[in-house]
Steps between C-alpha positions, in 0.01 A plus 500: 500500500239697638134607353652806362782360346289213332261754320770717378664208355148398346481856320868453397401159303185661380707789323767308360173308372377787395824610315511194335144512341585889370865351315258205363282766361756686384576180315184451346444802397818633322653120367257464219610853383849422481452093360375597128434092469185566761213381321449134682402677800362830363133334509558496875453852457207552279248201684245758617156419715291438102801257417445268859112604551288507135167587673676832701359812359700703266636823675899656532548327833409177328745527224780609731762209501459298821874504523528851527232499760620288694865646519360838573301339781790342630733828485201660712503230744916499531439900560223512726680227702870686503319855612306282788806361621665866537244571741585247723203515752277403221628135509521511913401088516701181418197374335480764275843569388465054424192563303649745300839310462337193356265768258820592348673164486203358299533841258891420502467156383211596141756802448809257493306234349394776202864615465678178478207397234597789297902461524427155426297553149718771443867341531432127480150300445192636365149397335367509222155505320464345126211707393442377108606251238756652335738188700301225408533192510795546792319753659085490569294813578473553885816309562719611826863518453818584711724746319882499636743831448764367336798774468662352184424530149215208392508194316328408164209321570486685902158623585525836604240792634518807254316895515546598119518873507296590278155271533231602804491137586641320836798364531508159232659153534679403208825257369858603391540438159755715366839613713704791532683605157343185332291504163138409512343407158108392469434311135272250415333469831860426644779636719880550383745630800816613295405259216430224670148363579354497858324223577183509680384135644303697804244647211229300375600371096268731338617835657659735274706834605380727250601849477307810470620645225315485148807282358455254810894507493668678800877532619584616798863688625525501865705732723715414757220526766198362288276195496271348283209413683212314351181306659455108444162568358614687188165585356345660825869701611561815545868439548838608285329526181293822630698644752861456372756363663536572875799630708651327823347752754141445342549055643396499877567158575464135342225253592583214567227302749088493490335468804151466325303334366660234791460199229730688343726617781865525494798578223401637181745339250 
């Protein structure tokens, strides 16, 4: 193979390199908009340059996403380096054409790496932050938690991740209590599931489930695609009791594993 050969083999790598990166992006971009069950990795998106840096002055390029930044830098670079290579006298040297090969296979690898971190959390595996009380005592505030999609309808007692429509707050960790076309009734501080009482050995012995109505008496009909969701620390949940019961498409996933606190790592039972 001869000098001329090698370098136009070189260029041919580099653009199927190059075409690679722009379907990653593609991938990036446009998979979040069709995956409604996005928001584990949506704060990848919002982290701007205030978020990682507290002391950087406050201006718009400072509250720009870094994410966004960094993909338009990279869609710059990938265009920049494809018009270069169509004038082919601009990369006349060996050297060059290997300086710019290994550019774009270190770009490659953080836009693969950023893709198969987002099919990942959006298909499989994702994590989760416990931000609150409203789980205690099984969950602590500032606990880190692995939440698994799970493409089946969820057990009593399953720990699921939930976005109530209605409420401005993030998405909220709570337990299956009641089941698809069950009966929930709350009376006396207790709960009845089609009559019969559900007992609650995880819960400390002086929690009570109270309702919120004035006659502290509630029953519950649940459609075919509803749960009863309600927090472990019943005083301090926002859980069922406000927000009604919640449909299948609202559960993103069941948790299942903490990472942290590490005393306190592995399967949540």
């Amino acid at each position: 193979m001869n000098a001329s050969d090698a370098q136009n083999n070189l260029k041919h790598k580099i653009e199927r390199k190059l075409f690679g990166i722009l379907l990653a992006l593609f991938f990036i971009i446009v998979f979040p908009f069709i995956r409604h069950a996005n928001h584990t990795f949506a704060r990848l998106y919002q982290i701007t340059f205030l978020d990682v840096f507290k002391n950087t002055a406050h201006n718009w390029l400072t509250t720009l996403p870094l994410f966004y930044i960094f993909l338009s830098l990279v869609l710059f670079y990938v265009i920049i380096i494809f018009f270069i290579l169509l004038k082919s006298k601009t990369l006349a040297t060996d050297q060059q054409l290997k300086s710019t090969y290994k550019t774009v296979d270190i770009i490659a690898f953080f836009v693969y790496l950023i893709a198969l971190y987002i099919l990942i959390n959006g298909l499989f595996f994702s994590f989760a932050h416990v931000d609150g009380t409203s789980m205690e005592p099984t969950f602590e505030h500032n606990d880190y938690v692995i939440m698994q999609r799970i493409y089946r309808r969820k057990e009593r007692l399953d720990f699921v991740v939930v976005k109530p429509v209605d409420i401005d707050e993030n998405y909220l960790i709570k337990r299956v209590i009641g089941l698809p076309g069950e009966t929930i009734n709350i009376e006396g501080g207790h709960i009845y599931i089609d009559g019969h009482l559900l007992e609650e050995p995880y819960l400390p012995n002086i929690t009570a489930t109270e309702c919120e109505n004035a006659n502290y008496i509630c029953t519950i009909e649940l459609a075919d695609d509803e749960y009863y969701l309600l927090g472990d620390n019943r005083e301090k949940s926002s859980d069922s009791r406000d927000f009604g019961p919640i449909t299948e498409d609202r559960l993103y996933g069941v948790v299942k594993y903490r990472l942290f606190p590490l005393k306190n790592f592995g399967r949540i039972e």
